[in-house]
C-alpha positions in Angstrom: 0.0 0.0 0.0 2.6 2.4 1.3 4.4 1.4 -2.0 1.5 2.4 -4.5 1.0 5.9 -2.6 4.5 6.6 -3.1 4.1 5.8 -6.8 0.5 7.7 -6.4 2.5 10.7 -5.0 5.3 11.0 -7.2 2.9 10.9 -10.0 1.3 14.0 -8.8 4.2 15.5 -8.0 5.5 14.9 -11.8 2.1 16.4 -13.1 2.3 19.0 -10.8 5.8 20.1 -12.0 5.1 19.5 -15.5 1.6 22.1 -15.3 4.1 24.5 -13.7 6.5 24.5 -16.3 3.4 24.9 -18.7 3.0 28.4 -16.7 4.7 30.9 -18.0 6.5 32.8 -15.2 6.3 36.1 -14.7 8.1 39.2 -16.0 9.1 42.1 -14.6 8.6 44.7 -17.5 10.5 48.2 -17.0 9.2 51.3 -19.1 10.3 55.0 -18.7 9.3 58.2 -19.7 8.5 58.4 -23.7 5.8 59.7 -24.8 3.0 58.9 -25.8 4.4 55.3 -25.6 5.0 54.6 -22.3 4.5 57.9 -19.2 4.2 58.0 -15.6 1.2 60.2 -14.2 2.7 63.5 -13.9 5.6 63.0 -15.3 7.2 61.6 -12.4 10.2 59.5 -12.8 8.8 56.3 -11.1 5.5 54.9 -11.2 3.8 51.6 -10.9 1.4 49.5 -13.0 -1.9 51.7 -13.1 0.1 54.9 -12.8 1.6 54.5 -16.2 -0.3 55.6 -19.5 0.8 55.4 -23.2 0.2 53.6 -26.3 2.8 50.9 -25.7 1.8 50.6 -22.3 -1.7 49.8 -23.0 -0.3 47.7 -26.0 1.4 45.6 -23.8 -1.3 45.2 -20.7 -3.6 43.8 -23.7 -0.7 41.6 -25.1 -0.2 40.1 -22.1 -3.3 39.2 -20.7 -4.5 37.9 -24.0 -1.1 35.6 -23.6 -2.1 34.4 -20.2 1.5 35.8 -19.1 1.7 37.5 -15.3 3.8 40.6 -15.6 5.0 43.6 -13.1 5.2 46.7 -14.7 7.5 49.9 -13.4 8.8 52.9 -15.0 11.8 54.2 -13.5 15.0 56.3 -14.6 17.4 56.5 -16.0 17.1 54.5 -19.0 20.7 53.2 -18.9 19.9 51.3 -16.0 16.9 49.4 -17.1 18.2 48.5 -19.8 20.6 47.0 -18.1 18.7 45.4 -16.0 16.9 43.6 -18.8 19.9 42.5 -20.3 21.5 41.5 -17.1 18.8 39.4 -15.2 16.4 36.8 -16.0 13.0 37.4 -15.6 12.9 41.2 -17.0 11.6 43.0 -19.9 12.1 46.6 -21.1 10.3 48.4 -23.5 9.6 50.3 -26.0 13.2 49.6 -27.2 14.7 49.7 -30.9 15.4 46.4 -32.9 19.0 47.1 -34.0 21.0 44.6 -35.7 23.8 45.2 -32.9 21.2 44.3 -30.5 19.4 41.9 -32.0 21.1 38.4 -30.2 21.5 40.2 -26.9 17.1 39.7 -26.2 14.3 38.2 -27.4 11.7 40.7 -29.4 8.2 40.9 -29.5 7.1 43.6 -31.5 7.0 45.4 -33.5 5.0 48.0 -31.1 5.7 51.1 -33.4 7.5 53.1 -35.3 10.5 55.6 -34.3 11.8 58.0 -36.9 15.3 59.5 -36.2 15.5 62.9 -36.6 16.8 66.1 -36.1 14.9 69.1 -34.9 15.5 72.7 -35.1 14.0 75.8 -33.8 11.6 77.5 -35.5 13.8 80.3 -37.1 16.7 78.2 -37.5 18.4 78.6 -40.8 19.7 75.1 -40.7 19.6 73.1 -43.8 21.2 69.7 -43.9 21.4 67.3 -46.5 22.9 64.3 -44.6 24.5 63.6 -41.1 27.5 63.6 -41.9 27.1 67.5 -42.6 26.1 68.1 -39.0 29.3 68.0 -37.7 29.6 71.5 -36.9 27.0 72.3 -34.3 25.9 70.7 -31.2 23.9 68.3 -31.3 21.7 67.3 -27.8 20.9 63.2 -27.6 19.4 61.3 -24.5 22.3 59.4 -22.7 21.7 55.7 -23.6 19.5 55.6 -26.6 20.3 53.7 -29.8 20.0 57.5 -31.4 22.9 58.5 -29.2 24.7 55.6 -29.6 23.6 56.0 -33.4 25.6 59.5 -33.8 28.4 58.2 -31.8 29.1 55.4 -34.3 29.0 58.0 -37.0 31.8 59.8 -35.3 29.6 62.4 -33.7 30.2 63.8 -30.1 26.5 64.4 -29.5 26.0 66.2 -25.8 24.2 64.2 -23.7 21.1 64.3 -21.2 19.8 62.5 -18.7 16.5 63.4 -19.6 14.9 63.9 -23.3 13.0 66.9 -21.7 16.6 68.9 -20.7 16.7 68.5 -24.8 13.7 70.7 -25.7 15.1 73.5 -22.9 18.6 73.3 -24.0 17.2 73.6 -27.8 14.8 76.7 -27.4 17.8 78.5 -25.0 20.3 78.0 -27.7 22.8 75.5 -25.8 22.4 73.0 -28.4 21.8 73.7 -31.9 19.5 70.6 -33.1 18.1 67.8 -30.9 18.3 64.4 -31.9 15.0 62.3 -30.9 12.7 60.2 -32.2 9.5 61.2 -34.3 6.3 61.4 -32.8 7.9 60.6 -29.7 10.4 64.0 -29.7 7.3 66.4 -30.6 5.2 65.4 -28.2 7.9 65.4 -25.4 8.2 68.8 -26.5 4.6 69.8 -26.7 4.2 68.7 -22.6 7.2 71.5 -22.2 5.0 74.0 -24.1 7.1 74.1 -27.5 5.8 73.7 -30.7 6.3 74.7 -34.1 9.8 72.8 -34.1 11.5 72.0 -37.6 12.7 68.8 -38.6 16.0 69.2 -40.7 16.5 66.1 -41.4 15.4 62.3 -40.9 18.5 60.3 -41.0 17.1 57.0 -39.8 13.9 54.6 -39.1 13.3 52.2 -37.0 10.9 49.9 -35.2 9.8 50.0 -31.4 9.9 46.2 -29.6 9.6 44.9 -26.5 12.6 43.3 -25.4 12.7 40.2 -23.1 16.1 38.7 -21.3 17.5 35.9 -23.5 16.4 33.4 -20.6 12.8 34.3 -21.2 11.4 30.7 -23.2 10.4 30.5 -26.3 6.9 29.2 -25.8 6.5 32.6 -23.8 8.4 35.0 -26.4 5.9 33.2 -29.2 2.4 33.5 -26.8 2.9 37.5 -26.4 4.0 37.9 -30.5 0.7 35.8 -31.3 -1.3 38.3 -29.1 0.4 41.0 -30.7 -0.4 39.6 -34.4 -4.3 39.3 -33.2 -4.4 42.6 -31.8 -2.8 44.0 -35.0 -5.5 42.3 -37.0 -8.2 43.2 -35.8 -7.7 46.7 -35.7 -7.2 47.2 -32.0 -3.7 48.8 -32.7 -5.1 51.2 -34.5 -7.2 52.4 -32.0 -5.1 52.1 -29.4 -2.6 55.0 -31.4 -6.0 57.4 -32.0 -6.5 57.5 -28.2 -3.2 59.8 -27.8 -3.5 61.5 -31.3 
């Protein structure tokens, strides 16, 4: 007897472990201040779950529950570290991030979540005219510390000056510290609209890009493929496109 409820109780314990592994863990997913993708309630530079707005946020609350996947989500600064953090420990996600090809075996990607031009923007009554980056060596150019645009102009053999914050950009632009700003499009307009700028010129568009959530390279597969299937559906059926109206 004793025998058979040992047998009986390793058997449960084998389909025990085996519906746990059919559970996908959760994720700690770390966002920062980007608008209108991802933004903390009052701009604040930490926030939790139903503090944070945005068009990838709310992407990404629908992905997930449609997956069935349990997540944390906190948007901290600066984005250096969590980025980091992503990369470094298992269980973490960051987005909205760009799919580079540098990047592309250090995470796993779901995605894409949107679009990111790569521009530069003036003032208003700037006269500056550029035909390419590689004639924007001589002025000053402002970049946000960590992102793949800084790290973009720095493999060009630009010296781009950096802030911790996108936001010290638009300041720095209007007072004349930095000549252009380099930021992505929507995202760097509306940053600068919440600072009460507008009217700001775009000189040039010197790269695109697509906006991804990126997951450690521990994250498994059957996870990775759940959230990209939700993604697909959402896409399908429209629900994307609404979700981008709500902030335009």
């Amino acid at each position: 007897m004793f025998r058979k409820m040992t047998c009986l109780a390793a058997a449960a314990l084998l389909l025990c472990g085996a519906a746990a592994q059919a559970q996908p863990a959760r994720i700690e997913l770390l966002t920062e201040n980007f608008p209108p993708y991802n933004m903390a309630e009052g701009g604040k530079n930490f926030a939790r779950d139903e503090h944070i707005s945005g068009i990838a946020v709310d992407i990404v609350r629908e992905m997930f529950k449609r997956a069935g996947v349990d997540y944390g989500l906190t948007l901290r600064f600066p984005w250096d570290r969590i980025y980091s953090t992503a990369l470094q420990q298992p269980g973490y996600g960051v987005f909205v991030t760009a799919r580079l090809p540098e990047r592309e075996a250090l995470f796993k990607w779901v995605g894409p979540i949107g679009p990111d031009d790569w521009v530069l923007l003036a003032r208003a009554d700037s006269p500056i005219s550029l035909d390419s980056l590689a004639d924007a060596g001589g002025y000053s150019i402002g970049a946000y510390k960590g992102d793949a645009i800084a790290e973009h102009l720095q493999g060009k053999g630009l010296q781009p000056v950096l802030a911790l914050r996108d936001q010290e950009n638009v300041r720095k632009l209007m007072d004349g510290s930095i000549d252009l700003w380099a930021t992505g499009d929507p995202a760097g307009r509306y940053l600068a609209r919440l600072e009460g700028v507008s009217g700001l010129r775009r000189v040039l568009r010197f790269e695109s890009s697509e906006l991804y959530l990126a997951l450690n390279r521990q994250t498994d597969d059957e996870t990775v493929q759940k959230l990209q299937r939700a993604l697909d559906q959402m896409r399908a059926e429209g629900l994307i496109d609404e979700i981008n109206k709500r902030y335009y």
